[in-house]
N, C-alpha and C positions, 0 to 999 in steps of 0.2 A: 907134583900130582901123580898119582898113581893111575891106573889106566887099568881097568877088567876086560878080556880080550873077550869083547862080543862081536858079532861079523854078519848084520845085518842082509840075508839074501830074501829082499820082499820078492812077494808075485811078478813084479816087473820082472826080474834077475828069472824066473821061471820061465816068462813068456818068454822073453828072448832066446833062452833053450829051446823054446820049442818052436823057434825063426819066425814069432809073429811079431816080433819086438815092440809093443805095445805095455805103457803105462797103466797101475795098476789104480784103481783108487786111492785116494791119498788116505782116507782115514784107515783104510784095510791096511795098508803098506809099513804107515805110521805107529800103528799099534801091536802090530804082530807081534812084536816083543819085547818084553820089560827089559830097558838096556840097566844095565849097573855103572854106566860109567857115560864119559859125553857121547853125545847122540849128533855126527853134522851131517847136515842133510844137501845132498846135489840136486839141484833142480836143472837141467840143461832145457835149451829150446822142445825139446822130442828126443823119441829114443826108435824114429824108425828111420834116423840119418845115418851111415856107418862111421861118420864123424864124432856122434855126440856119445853112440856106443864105445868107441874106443877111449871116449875121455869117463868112462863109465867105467871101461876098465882100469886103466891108470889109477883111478881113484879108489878104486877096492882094491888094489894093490896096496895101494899106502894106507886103507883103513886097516889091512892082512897085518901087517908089520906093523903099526902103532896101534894095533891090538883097540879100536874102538868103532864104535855102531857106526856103518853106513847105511842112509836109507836115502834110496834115492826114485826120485817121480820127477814125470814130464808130463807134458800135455801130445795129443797124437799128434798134433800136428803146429808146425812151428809159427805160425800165425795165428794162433789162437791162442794171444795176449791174455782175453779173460783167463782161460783157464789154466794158465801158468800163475796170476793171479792169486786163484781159488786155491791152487796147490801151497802156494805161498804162506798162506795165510793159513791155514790148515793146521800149514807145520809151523808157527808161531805160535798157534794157540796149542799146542804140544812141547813148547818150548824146547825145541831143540836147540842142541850147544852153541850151533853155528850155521851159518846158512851159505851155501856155494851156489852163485846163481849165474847161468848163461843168459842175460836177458832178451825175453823176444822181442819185447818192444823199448829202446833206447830211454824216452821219455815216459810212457806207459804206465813202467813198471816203478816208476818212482814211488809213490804213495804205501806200496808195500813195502820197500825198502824202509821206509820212514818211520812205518808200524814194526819193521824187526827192532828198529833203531829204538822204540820206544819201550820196546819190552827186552832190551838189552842185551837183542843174539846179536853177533858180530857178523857184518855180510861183505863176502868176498866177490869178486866178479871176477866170470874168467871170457874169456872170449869176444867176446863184446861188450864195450864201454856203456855205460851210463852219459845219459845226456848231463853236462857238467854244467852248464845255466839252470836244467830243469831240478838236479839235484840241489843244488845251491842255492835256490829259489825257496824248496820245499826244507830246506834246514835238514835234508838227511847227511847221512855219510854212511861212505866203505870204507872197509879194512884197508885194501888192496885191491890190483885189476893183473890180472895173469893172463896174458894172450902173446899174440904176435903181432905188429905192426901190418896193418889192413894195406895202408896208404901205401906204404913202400914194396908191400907183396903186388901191389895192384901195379905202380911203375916199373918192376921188376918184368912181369908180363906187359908190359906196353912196350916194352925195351927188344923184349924177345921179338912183339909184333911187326916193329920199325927194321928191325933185321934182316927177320922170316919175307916181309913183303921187299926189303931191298927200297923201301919210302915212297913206296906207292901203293893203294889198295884202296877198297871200299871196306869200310870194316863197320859189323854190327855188334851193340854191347844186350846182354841179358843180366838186367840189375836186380839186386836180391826184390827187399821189402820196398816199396817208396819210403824216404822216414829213416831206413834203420843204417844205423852207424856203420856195423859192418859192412853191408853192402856201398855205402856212401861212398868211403873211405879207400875200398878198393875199386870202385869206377874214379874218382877225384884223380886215383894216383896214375890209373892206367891212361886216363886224358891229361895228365900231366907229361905223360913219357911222350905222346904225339905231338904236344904242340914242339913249332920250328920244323914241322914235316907238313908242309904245305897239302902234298902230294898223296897223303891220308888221310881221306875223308868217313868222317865216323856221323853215317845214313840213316839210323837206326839207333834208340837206346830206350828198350821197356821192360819193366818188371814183369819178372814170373815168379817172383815168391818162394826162391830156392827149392821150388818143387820140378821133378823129373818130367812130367806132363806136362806141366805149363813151359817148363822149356821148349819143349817139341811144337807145342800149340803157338807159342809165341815167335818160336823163332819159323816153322812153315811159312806163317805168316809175314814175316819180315823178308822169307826168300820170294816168297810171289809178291810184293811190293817193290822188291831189290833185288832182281835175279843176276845182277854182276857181284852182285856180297862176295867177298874172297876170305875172308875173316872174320872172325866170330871171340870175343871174350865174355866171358861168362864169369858170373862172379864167384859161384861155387859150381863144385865136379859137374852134381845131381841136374841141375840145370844144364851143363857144359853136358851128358852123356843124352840129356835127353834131345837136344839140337843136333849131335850125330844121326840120332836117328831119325830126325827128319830131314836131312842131310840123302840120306840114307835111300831115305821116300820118294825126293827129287830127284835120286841118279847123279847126284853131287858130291861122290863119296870121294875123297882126294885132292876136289878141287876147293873148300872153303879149311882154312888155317885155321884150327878150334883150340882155342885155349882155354882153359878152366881153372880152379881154387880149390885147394882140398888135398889134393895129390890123394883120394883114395883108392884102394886096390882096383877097382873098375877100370878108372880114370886112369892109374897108371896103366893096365891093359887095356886100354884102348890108344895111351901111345904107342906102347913097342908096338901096338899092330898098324899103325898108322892113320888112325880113325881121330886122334889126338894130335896135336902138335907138341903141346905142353901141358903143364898145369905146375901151379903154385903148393910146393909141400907145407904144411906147418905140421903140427907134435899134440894131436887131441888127447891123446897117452900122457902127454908131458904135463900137458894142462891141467888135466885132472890126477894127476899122483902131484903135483908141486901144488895146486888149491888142497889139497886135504891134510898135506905137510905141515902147508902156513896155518891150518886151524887150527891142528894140535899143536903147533908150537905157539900159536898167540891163546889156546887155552891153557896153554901154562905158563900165561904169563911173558914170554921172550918177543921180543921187538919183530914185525915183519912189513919188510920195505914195501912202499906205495904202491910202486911199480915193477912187475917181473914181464921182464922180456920172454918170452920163446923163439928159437930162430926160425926161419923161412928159408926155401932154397927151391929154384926151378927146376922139374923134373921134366927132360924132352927128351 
């Protein structure tokens, strides 16, 4: 199959220039221009995460060099299922070549899967897993799932915790979604690394919705409930950066052990500064240049394995 080099920069790709990073309309986005050649479309949870932007980048990288149409739309905010949904579906009825989807909602999001399945786009997942009862129930199927291991990033930081406290502490956890995979996955792994440590007691465990405010609002809250808390895991940065600053608020700055998800640039500077203990790296770049790989190479036709690992690695 031959390929016309078109190189899709919808509205979204603008706003983010101009650092509102904010998702465009899907029909404006979708239509802007008549591609000549396959059209795959990246749907990530949001694009005002600097996680899902870099898997934004990644992925116009490898639409640059396999020379075919990116278009990519989010919903603003990553809990709003519906309208990842509405996005969804949009670009189904546009038929585009291929569909890359970050799902918001594990089980949620099935029903749309099922409709690309029916009108015969090929749908890849990257980052977080599809519920595999609810898929299999509904007779959909994926291509492929492209991420990193949640569970084992999540014991990775329990490992660090059990360390850093020397197997003793109070420790509170900030969980993503209730429900959602990702999140699940890495709180599972990170109370997997404490059990056989008697001497760490985990006091506290509530969602804040991988948002930076509800971090702060939830974890406040958790230190005037539990003003011995010494440590803190978080499931991603954005939640992890916004607990330093209520951290911050109490006059507790040093003394609670903050560990986070993401390793993004923030997050890394706020280790060296020591506002951070840790955080858990994965390759959002990686994710979205190897999902747009596997589209073009299974639009033409060549085999593309179930499962692609990304690696993980602690940043302290």
């Amino acid at each position: 199959m031959k390929f016309t080099p078109v190189l899709l920069f919808a509205a979204v790709s603008l706003s983010l220039l101009a650092g509102c990073g904010r998702s465009p309309d899907p029909a404006a986005s979708a239509g802007s221009a008549a591609a000549a050649g396959p059209v795959i479309a990246l749907v990530p949870k949001t694009l005002n995460n600097p996680f899902f932007i870099d898997m934004q980048r990644g992925a116009e990288e490898a639409a640059r060099a396999a020379g075919v149409t990116l278009v990519v739309q989010a919903a603003e905010r990553e809990t709003d299922v519906e309208r990842q949904m509405q996005i969804i579906e949009n670009l189904i009825q546009r038929k585009v070549s291929a569909l890359i989807l970050a799902p918001s909602g594990s089980r949620e999001i099935v029903p749309v899967v099922l409709k690309a399945n029916q009108a015969d786009i090929p749908v890849l997942i990257v980052d977080t897993r599809l519920d595999a009862a609810a898929l299999q129930a509904s007779g959909g199927k994926t291509v492929t799932f492209i991420g990193s291991d949640n569970h084992e990033g999540g014991k990775i930081a329990g490992q660090f915790a059990v360390e850093r406290l020397g197997g003793q502490g109070r420790v509170a956890v900030l969980e993503g979604i209730a429900g959602h995979e990702t999140g699940d996955a890495r709180v599972r792994g990170f109370r997997e690394a404490l059990r056989g440590h008697p001497g760490i007691t985990i006091v506290a465990s509530q969602p804040a919705n991988w948002e930076r405010d509800q971090g702060y609002t939830v974890f406040q809250n958790i230190l005037q409930a539990n003003p011995t808390v010494n440590a803190l895991f978080a499931a991603n940065d954005l939640m992890a950066l916004g607990a330093v600053e209520a951290i911050a608020a109490a006059g507790k700055t040093g003394k609670v052990t903050v560990i986070g998800f993401d390793a993004q640039d923030e997050a890394r500077a706020a280790v060296k500064a020591g506002k951070m203990a840790a955080t858990i790296a994965q390759n959002p770049a990686l994710m979205g240049r190897t999902a747009v790989e596997r589209a073009v190479a299974l639009l033409k036709g060549e085999p593309v394995p179930a499962d692609i690992g990304v690696s993980i690695e602690l940043v302290k």
